[in-house]
Backbone as a ProteinNet text record, in pm:
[ID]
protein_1_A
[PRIMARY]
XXXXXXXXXXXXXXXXXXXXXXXXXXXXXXXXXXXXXXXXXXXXXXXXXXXXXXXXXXXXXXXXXXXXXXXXXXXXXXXXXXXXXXXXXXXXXXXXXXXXXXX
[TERTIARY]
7199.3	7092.5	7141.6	7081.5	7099.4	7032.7	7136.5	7044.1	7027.9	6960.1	6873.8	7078.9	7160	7293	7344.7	7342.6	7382.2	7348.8	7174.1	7109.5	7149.1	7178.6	7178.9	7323.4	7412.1	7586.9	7564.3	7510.9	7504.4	7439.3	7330.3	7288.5	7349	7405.4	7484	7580.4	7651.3	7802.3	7724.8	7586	7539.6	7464.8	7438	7423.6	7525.6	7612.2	7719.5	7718.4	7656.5	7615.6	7753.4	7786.6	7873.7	7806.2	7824.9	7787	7811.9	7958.1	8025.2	8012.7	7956.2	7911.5	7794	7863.5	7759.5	7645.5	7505.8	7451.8	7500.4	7588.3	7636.6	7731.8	7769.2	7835.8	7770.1	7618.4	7506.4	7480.9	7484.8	7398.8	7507.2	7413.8	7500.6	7446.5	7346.3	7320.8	7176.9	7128.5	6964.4	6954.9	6909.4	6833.1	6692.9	6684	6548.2	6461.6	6356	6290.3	6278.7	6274.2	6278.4	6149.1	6067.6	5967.9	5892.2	6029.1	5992.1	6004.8	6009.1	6080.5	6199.2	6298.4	6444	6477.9	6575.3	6633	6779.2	6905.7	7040.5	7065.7	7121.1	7196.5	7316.4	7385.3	7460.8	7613.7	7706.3	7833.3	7903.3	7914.4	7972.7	7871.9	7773.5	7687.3	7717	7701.4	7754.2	7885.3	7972.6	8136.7	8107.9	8121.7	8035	8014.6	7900.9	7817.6	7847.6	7966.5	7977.3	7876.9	7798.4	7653.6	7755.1	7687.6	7723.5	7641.4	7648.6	7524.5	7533.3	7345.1	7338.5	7320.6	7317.8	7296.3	7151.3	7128.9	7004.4	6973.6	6845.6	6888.5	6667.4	6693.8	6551.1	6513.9	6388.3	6342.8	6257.6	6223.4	6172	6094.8	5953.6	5913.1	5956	6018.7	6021.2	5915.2	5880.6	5771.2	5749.7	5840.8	5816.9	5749.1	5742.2	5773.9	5849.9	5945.6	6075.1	6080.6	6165.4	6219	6355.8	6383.1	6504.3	6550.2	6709.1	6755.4	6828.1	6876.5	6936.2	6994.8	7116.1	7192.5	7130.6	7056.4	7017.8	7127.3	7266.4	7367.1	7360.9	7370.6	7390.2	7277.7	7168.1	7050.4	7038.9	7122.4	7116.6	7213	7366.7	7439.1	7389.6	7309.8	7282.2	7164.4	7068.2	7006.5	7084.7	7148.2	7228.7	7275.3	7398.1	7413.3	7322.1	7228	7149.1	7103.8	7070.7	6995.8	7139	7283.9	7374.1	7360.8	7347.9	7308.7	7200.1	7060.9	6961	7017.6	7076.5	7073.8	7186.8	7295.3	7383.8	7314.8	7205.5	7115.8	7014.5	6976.5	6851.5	6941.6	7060.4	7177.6	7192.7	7268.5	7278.1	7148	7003.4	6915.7	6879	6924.3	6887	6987.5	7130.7	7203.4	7194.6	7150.2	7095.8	6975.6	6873.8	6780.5	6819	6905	6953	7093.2	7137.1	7177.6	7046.7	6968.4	6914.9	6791.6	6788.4	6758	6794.1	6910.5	7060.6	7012.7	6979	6986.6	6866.9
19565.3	19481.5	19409.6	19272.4	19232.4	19240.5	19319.9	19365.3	19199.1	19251.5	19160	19085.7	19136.9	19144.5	19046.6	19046.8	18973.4	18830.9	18821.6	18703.2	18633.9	18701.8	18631.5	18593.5	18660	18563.4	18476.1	18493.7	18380	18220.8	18270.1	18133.5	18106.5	18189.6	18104.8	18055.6	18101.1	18028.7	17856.1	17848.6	17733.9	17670.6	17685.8	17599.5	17631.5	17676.2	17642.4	17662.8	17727	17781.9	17850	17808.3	17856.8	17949.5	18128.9	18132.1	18093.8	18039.6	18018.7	17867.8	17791.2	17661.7	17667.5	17573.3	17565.4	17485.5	17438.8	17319.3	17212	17205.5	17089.2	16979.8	17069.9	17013.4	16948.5	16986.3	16924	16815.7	16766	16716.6	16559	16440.4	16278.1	16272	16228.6	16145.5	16149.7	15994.2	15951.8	15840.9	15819.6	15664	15631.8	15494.9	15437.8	15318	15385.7	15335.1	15202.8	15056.4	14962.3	14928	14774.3	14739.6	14762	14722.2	14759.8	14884.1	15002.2	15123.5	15183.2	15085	15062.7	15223.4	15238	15316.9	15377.1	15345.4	15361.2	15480.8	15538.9	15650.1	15651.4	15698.2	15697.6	15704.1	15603.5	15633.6	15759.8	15858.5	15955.3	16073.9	16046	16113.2	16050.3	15885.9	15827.9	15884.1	15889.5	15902.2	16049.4	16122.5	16266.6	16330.2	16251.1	16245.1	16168.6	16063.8	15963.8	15853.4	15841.6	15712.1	15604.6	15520.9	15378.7	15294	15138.4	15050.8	15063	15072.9	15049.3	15182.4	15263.8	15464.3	15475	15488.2	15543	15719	15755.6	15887.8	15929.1	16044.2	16071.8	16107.8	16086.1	16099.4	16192.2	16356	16431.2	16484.9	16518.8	16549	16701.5	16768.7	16893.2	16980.9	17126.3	17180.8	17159.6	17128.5	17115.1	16980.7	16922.6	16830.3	16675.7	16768.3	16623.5	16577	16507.9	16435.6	16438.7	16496.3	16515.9	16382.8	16337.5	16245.6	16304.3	16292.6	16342.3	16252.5	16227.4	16137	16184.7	16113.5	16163.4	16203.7	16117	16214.4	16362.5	16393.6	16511.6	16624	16543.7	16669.8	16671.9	16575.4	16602.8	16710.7	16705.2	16811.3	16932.7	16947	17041	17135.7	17042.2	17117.1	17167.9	17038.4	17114	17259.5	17328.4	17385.9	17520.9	17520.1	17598	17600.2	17541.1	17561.9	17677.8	17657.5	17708.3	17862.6	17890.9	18007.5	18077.5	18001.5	18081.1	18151.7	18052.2	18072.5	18179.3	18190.1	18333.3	18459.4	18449.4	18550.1	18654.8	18511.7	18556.3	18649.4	18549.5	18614.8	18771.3	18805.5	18912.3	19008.3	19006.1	19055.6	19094.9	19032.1	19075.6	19137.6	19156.5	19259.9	19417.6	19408	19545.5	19611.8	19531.6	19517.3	19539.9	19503.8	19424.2	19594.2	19620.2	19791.4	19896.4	19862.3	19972.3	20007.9	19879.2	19884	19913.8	19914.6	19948.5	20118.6	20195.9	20367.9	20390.8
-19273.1	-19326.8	-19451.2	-19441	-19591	-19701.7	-19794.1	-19950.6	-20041.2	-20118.9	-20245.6	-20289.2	-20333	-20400.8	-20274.9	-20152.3	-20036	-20064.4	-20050.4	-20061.7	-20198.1	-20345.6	-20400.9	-20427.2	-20385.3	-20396.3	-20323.8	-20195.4	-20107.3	-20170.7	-20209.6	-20305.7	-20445.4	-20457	-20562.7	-20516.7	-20445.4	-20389.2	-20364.7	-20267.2	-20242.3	-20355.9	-20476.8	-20509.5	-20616.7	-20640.3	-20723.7	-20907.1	-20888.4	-21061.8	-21080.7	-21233.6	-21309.3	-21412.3	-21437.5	-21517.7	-21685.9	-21685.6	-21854.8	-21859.2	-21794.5	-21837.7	-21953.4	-22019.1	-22166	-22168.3	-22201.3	-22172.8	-22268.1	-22308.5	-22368.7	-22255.6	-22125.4	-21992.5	-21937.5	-21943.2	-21839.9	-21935.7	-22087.8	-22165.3	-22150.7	-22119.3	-22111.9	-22217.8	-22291.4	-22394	-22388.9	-22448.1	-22414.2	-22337.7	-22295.5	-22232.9	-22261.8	-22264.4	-22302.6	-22190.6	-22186.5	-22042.9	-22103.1	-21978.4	-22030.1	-21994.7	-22022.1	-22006.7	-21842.2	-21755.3	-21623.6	-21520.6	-21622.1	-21603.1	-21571.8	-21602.2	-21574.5	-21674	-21616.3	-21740.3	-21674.6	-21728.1	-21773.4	-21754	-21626	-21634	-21705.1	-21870.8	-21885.1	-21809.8	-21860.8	-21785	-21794	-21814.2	-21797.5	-21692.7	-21707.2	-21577.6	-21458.3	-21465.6	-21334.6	-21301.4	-21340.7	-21313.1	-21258.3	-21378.1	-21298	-21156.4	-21121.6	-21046.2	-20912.1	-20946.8	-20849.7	-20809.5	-20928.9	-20890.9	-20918.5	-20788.7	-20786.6	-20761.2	-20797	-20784.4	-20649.1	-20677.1	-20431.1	-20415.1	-20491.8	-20436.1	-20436.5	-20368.9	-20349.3	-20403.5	-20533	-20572.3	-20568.3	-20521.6	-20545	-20666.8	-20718.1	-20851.3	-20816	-20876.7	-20902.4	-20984.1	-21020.4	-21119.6	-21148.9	-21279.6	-21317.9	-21350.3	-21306.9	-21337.4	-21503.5	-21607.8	-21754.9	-21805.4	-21730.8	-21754.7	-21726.7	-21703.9	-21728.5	-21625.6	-21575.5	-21424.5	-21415.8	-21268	-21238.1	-21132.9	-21132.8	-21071.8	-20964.2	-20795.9	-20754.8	-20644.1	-20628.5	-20513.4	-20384.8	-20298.8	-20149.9	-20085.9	-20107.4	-20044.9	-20082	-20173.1	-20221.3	-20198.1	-20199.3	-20140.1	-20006.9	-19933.7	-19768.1	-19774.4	-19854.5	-19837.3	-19901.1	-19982.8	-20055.8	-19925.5	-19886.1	-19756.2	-19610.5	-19592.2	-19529.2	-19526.8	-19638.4	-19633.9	-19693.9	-19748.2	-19755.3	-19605.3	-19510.5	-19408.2	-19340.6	-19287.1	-19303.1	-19359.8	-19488.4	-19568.1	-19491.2	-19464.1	-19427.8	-19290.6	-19223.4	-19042.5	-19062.4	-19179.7	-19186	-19188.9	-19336.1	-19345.6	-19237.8	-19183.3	-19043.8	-18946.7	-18913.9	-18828.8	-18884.6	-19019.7	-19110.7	-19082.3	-19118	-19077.8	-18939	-18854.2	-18675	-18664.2	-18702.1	-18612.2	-18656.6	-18774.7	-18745.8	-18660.4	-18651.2	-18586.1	-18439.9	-18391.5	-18261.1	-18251.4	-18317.4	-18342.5	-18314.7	-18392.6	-18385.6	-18231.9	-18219.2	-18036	-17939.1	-17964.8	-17846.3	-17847.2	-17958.1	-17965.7	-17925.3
[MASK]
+++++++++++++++++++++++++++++++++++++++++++++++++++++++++++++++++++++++++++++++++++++++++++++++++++++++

């Protein structure tokens, strides 16, 4: 069976958390919304990140508050492989199941 310690390496491997990253790694700068709600992803987040003019990125509201930016490429791959993760897990969970039927 899969323990609690299973599920959670597994999601971290997928979404990729470092624990010795500092938030000063995550931190670009500021930007300032413009009259037409424009607003400047700093260049070093773009580079980063790989944003290019023409990317299409979903805009998210944060439970705090804030708003998160995210490349649709990247949250198709990001579901993707979480979907991947789950279908290991479910798999992980039935063969014991699927053992203990056999006795």
């Amino acid at each position: 069976m899969c323990d609690l310690h299973d599920v959670s390496h597994i999601l971290w491997e997928v979404i990729q958390l470092k624990p010795d990253c500092s938030l000063e790694e995550h931190f670009y700068g500021t930007a300032t919304v413009g009259e037409r709600g424009q607003v400047v992803i700093p260049a070093d987040a773009r580079k980063k990140f790989g944003i290019h003019p023409g990317d299409k990125v979903l805009v998210m509201g944060h439970p705090t508050g804030g708003v998160v930016l995210c490349k649709i490429d990247a949250m198709r791959e990001f579901a993707s492989t979480f979907m991947d993760v789950l279908q290991r897990l479910e798999t992980n969970m039935a063969e014991p199941e699927a053992i203990s039927n056999k006795k």
